[in-house]
C-alpha positions in Angstrom: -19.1 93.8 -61.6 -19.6 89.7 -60.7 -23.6 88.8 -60.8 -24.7 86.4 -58.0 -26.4 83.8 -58.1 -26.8 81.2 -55.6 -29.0 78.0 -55.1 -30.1 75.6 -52.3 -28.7 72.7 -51.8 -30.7 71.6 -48.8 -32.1 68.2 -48.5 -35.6 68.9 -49.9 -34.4 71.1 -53.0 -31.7 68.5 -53.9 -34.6 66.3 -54.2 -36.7 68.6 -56.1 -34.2 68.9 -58.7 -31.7 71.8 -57.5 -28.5 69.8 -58.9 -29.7 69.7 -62.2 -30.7 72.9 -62.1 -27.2 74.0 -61.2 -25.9 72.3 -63.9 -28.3 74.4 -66.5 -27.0 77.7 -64.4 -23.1 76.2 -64.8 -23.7 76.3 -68.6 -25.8 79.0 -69.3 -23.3 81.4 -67.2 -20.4 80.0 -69.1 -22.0 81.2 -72.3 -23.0 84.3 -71.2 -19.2 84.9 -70.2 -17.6 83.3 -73.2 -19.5 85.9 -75.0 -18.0 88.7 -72.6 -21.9 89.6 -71.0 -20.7 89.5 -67.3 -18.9 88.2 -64.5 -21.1 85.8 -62.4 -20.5 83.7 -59.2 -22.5 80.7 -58.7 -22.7 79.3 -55.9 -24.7 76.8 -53.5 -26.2 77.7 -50.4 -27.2 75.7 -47.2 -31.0 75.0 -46.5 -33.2 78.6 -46.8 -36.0 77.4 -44.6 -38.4 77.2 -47.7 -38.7 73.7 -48.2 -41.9 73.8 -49.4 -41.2 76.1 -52.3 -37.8 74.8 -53.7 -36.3 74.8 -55.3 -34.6 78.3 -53.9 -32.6 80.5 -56.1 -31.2 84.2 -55.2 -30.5 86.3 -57.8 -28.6 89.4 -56.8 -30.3 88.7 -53.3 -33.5 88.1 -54.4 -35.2 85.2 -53.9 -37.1 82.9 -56.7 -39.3 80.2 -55.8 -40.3 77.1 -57.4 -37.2 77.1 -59.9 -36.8 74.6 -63.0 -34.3 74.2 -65.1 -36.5 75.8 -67.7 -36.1 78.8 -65.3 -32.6 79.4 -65.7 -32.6 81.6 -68.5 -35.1 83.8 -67.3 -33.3 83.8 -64.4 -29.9 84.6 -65.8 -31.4 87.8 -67.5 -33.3 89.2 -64.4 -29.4 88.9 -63.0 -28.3 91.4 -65.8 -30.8 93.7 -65.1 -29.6 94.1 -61.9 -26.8 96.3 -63.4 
């Protein structure tokens, strides 16, 4: 089963950082699959209408708040405990 993951890339969360933090999704989800974890699909979104608490990120179709890249971990394993 493919995890989902998707972030904002709306104006104000690419200014907050949401590139970078896609970068530290990109290669945390490629080690999770190297070591045969899960299937994930990352993916950016358009603007979520929550500028003032980007950066957005939806796990599994929940949303996350205020996201880092310090975050993505965290995030990654709430998205395999959606199993």
């Amino acid at each position: 089963m493919t995890k989902k993951i998707q972030i904002c890339m709306g104006s104000a969360c690419h200014l907050k950082g949401a590139p970078l933090i896609a970068q530290a999704l990109q290669v945390e989800l490629e080690r999770r699959e190297a070591a045969g974890e899960v299937l994930f699909e990352l993916a950016g979104s358009f603007c979520q209408s929550q500028c003032a608490d980007g950066v957005i990120v939806r796990v599994n179709g929940e949303t996350y708040q205020h996201i880092t890249a310090a975050d993505v971990p965290r995030l990654v394993e709430i998205c395999l405990q959606g199993e």
